[in-house]
C-alpha positions in Angstrom: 0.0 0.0 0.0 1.1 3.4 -1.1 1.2 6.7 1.6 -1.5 7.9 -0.6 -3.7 5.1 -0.5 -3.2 5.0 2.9 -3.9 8.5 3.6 -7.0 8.1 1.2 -8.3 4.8 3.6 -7.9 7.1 7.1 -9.4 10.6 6.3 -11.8 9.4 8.5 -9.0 8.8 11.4 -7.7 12.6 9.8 -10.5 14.0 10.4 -11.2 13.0 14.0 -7.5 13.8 15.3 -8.6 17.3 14.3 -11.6 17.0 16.0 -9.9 15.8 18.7 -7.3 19.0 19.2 -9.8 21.1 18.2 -12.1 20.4 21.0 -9.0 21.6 23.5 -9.0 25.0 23.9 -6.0 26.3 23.1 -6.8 30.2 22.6 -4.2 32.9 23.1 -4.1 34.9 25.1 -3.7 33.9 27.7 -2.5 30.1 26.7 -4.7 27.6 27.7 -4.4 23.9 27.7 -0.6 24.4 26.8 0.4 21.8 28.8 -2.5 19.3 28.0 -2.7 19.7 24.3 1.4 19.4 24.1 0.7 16.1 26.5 -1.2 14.9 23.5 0.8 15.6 20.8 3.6 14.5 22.1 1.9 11.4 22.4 0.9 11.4 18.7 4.1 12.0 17.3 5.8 8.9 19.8 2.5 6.7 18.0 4.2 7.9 14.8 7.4 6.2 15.8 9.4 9.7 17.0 11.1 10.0 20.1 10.0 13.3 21.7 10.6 15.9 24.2 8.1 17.9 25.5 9.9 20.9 26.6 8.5 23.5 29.1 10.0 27.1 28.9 11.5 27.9 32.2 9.5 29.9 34.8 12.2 32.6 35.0 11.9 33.4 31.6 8.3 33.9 31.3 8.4 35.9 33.8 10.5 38.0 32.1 8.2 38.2 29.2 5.0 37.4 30.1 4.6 38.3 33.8 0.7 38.5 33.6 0.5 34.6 32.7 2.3 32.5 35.0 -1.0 30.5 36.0 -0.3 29.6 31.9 2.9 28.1 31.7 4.1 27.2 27.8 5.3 24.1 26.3 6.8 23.1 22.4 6.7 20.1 21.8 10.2 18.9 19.3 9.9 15.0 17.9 12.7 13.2 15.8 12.5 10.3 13.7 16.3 9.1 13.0 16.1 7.6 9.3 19.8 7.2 9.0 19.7 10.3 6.1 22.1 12.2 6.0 19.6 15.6 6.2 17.1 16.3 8.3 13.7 18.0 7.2 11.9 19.7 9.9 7.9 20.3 10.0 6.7 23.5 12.1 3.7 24.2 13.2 1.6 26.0 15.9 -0.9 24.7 18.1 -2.3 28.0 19.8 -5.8 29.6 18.2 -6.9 33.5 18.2 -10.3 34.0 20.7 -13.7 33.0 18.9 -17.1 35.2 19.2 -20.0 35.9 17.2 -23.1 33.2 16.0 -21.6 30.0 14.9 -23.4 27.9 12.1 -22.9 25.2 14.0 -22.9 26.2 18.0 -19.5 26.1 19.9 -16.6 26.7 17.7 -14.7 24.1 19.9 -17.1 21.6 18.8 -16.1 20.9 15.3 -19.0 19.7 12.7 -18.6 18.3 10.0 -20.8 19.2 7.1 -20.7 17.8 3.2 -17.0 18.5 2.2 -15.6 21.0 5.3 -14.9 20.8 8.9 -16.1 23.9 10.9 -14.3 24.7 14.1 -11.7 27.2 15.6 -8.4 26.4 14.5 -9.0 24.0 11.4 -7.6 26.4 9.3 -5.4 28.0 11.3 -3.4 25.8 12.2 -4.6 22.8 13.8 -5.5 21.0 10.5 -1.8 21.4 9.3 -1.1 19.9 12.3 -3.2 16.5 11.7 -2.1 16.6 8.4 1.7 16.4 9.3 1.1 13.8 12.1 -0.9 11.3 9.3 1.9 11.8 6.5 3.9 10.1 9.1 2.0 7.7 10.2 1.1 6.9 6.5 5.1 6.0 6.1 5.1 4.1 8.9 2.3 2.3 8.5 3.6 1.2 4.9 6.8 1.2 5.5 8.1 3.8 3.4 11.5 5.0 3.9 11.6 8.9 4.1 14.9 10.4 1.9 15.4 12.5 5.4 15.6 12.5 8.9 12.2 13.9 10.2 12.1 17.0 12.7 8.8 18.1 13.9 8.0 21.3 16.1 4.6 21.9 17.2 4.6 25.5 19.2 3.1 27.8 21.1 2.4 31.7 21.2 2.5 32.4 17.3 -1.3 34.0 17.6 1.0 36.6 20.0 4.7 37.1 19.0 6.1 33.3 19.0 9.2 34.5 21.5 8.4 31.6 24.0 7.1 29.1 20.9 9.0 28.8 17.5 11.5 31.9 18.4 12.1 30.1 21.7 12.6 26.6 19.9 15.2 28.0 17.2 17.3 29.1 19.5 16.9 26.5 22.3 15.7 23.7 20.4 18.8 21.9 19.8 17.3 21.4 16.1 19.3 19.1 13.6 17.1 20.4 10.7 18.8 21.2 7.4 15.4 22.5 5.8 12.3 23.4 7.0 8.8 23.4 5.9 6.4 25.9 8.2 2.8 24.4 7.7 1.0 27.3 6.8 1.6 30.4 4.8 0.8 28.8 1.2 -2.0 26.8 0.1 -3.9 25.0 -2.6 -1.7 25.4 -6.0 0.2 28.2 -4.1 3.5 27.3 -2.4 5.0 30.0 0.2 8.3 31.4 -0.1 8.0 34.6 2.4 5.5 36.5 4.2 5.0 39.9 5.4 6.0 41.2 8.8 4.1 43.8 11.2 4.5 46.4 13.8 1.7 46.1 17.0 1.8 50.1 18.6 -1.1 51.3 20.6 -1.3 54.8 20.9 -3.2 56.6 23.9 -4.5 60.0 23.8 -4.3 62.2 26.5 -7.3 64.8 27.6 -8.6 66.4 30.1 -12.4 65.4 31.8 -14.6 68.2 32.3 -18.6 68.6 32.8 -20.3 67.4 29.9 -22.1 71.0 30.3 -19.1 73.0 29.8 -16.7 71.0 27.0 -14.3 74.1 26.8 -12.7 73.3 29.9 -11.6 70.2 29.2 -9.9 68.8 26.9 -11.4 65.5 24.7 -9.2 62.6 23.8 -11.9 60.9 21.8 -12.0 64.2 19.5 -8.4 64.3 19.5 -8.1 60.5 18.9 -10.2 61.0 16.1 -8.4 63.3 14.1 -5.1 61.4 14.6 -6.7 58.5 13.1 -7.7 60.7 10.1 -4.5 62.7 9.9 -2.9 58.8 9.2 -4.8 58.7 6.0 -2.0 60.5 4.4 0.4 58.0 6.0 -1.9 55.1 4.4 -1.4 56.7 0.9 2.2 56.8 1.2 2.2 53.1 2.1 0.8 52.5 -1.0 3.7 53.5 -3.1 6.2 51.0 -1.5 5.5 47.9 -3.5 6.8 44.5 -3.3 6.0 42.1 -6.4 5.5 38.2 -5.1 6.9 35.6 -7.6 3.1 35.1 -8.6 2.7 38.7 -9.8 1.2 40.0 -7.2 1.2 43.7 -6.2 2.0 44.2 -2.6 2.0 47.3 -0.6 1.9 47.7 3.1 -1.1 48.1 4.8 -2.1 50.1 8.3 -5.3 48.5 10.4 -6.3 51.0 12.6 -8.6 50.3 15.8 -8.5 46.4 15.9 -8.6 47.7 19.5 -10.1 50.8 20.6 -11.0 51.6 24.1 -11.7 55.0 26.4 -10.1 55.8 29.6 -11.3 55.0 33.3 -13.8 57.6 34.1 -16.1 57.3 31.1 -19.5 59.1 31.7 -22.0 60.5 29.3 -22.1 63.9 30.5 -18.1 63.5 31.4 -15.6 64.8 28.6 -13.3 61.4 28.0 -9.8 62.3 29.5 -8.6 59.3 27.7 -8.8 57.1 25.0 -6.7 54.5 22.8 -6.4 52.5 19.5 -4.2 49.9 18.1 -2.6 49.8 15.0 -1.3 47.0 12.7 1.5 47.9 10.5 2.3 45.3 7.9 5.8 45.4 6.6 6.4 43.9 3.7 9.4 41.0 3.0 11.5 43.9 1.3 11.1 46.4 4.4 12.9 46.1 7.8 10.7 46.0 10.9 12.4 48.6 12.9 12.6 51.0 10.3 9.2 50.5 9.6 8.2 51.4 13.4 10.5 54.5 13.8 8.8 55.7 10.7 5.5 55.5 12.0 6.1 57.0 15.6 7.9 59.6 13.8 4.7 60.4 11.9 2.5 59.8 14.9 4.5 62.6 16.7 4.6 64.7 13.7 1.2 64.4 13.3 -0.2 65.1 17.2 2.1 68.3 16.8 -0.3 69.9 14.2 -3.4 69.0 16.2 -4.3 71.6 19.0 -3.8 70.1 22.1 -3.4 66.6 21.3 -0.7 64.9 23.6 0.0 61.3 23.0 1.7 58.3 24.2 2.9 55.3 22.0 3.5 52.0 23.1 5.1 49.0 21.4 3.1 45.8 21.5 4.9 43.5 19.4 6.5 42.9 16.0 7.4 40.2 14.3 10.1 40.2 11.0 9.2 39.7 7.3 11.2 37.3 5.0 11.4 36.7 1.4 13.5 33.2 -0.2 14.0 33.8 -4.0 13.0 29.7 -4.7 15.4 28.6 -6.9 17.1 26.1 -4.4 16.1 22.6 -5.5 13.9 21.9 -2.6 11.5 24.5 -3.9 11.3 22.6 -7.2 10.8 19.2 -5.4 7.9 20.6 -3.3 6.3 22.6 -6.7 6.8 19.0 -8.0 5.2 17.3 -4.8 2.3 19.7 -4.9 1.5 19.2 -9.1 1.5 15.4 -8.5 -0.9 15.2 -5.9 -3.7 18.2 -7.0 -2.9 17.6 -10.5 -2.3 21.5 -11.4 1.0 23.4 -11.8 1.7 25.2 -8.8 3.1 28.3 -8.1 5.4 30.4 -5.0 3.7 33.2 -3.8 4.4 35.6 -0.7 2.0 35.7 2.0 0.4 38.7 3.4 0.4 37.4 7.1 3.2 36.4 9.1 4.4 33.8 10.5 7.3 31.3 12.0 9.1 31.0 8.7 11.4 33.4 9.2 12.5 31.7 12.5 13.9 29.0 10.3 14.7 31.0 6.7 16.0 34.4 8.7 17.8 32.8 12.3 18.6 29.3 11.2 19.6 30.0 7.7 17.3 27.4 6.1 15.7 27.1 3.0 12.5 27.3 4.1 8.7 26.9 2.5 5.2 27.4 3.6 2.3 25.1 2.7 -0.4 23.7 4.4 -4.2 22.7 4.1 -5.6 26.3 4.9 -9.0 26.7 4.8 -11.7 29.4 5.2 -12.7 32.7 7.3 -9.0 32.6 9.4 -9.7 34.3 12.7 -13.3 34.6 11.9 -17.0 33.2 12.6 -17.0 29.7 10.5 -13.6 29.4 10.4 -13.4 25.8 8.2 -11.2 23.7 6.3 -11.3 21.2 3.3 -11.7 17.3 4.3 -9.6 17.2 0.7 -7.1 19.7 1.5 -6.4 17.9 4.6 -5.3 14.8 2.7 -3.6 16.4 0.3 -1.5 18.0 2.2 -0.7 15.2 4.2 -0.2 13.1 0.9 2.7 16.0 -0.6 3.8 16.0 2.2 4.7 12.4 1.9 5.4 12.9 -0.9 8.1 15.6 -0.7 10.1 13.0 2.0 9.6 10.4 -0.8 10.7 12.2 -4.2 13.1 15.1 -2.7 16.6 13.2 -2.9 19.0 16.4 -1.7 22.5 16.0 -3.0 23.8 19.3 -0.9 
């Protein structure tokens, strides 16, 4: 029996893994069910034939970087299946899931459905799926006793819905990783292969006031006014985004893009007949693969500052949330070809490298590590959103190129 016939026989077995991770709550923040979901894919991967450490990040250093969490302690979870290759191929992917709300077709979002073709549930797309689908390509070689042309590394981590310090940054540098290339689960999709993704800037910026009666606004001063024409005034920063382009190897167009308000809050005090002495937003810089983060960020605050400075009265403070770095691989080293070749074979379409408009942990492998480094996964539908959902067929087929890849892809480097 083939991997693919295998895979075909236990989309069923697919399936209800997912189902499985899915229903344990993994949202972030604040981190729960680290340590039980990371129990239970460490016991997956060990079913697969790996031997595995479940490694907890030290106390000390969460508290150094996440002092409000400590009754949520993180774990990664690194699994290694010796072939006797001479070069290791390591799988990444994250475990963690961004908070569900709003009316779900189907009820909970943590109690996945499925319905005709598609699993609904937080996380199937993003990234739990590409999880199951990396944990039945191996099992598929195993059970069929297919020899792999590499060693297999796998990293499941947490903390990239935040800023992955203590979850794929953490495991880069700590990891003790033997990988020679890496393949991040995510990122590229379909007949789209990634080779680089965007990178963003996380500021929130507070606005300073003054409360007064609501009967007499002229003697105070009111943030929400003053918020609000900051946020206009950054329509002229938007529109010099949008001549900074960076063309993907697919054609596409990008520019960099500025999300204002994802949160937006007033201060303590709030009244209705109280002028607001405070209030906040967020905003969500993209940078793009051919921009550098910090650069990115001292532009912005400068234009912030600048901008406050024309506005009567209008005093603000910025402060950084997080960032995390772009990165771009040209693909011409062969194990792009392999895995455009991997992907053809199994959907029966060419396939193409694209840059993704997200980010996430590739750079910690293309950028740190020095890799070359792709993106693909299943994917799916309405990432972060109500109805989130993936493909039953995407989820097979990207365990079965998967396979594929460790099958076909015979590195001579």
């Amino acid at each position: 029996m083939t991997p693919a016939l295998y895979l075909d026989r236990h989309a069923a077995d697919l399936v209800a893994f997912l189902q499985r991770i899915v229903r344990l709550r993994t949202v972030n923040p604040p981190g729960e069910n680290y340590g039980a979901m990371t129990k239970l894919l460490a016991a997956a991967l060990r079913e697969a034939g790996l031997k595995v450490r479940r490694v907890p990040i030290p106390r000390t250093l969460q508290k150094k970087t996440q002092p409000d969490l400590l009754d949520y302690p993180r774990h990664n979870v690194i699994g290694f299946w010796n072939t006797g290759a001479k070069k290791t191929l390591h799988f990444n992917a994250h475990y963690d899931v961004v908070p569900a709300s709003g009316a779900w077709k189907h009820g909970s979002p943590f109690n996945p459905v499925v319905e005709k073709d598609w699993i609904y549930g937080r996380g199937t797309a993003d990234m739990k799926g590409a999880i199951a689908s990396i944990v039945f390509a191996l099992q598929a070689l195993r059970a069929t006793g297919t020899r792999p042309n590499f060693n297999i590394e796998v990293s499941f981590t947490a903390d990239e819905e935040t800023d992955s310090l203590l979850g794929t940054g953490w495991v880069a540098s700590n990891g003790k990783l033997r990988a020679d290339y890496a393949l991040v689960a995510e990122g590229g999709e379909g007949d789209l292969i990634c080779c680089g993704h965007n990178g963003v800037v996380w500021l929130n910026v507070r606005v300073h006031g003054r409360a007064a009666h609501g009967s007499t606004p002229e003697a105070g001063i009111n943030a929400l006014e003053k918020m609000s024409a900051l946020i206009l005034a950054l329509d002229a920063y938007k529109r010099r985004l949008a001549t900074r382009v960076f063309r993907s190897p697919d054609g596409w167009r990008m520019c960099p893009t500025l999300n204002l308000g994802g949160v937006f809050a007033a201060g303590e005090g709030g009244k209705i007949n109280t002028v607001p002495a405070a209030a906040s937003f967020s905003i969500d810089r993209r940078v793009l693969p051919n921009e550098d983060v910090r650069t990115a960020e001292r532009d912005l605050r400068a234009f912030l500052k600048k901008a406050a400075a024309k506005i009567p009265q209008c005093r603000i403070t910025i402060e950084k949330v997080s960032d995390n770095h772009s990165c771009y691989t040209a693909p011409r080293h062969p194990l792009f070809a392999a895995m455009q070749r991997s992907v053809a074979r199994v959907r029966r379409r060419p396939a193409r490298f694209t840059v993704s408009s997200g980010f996430n942990d590739m750079h910690f492998f293309a950028q740190v590590l020095q890799l070359p480094t792709i993106g693909y996964g299943p994917g799916g539908i309405d990432y972060h959103a109500v109805d989130e959902r993936a493909k039953i067929k995407d989820l097979t087929d990207s365990a079965k190129i998967y396979a594929d890849l460790l099958t076909t892809f015979a590195p001579k480097d």
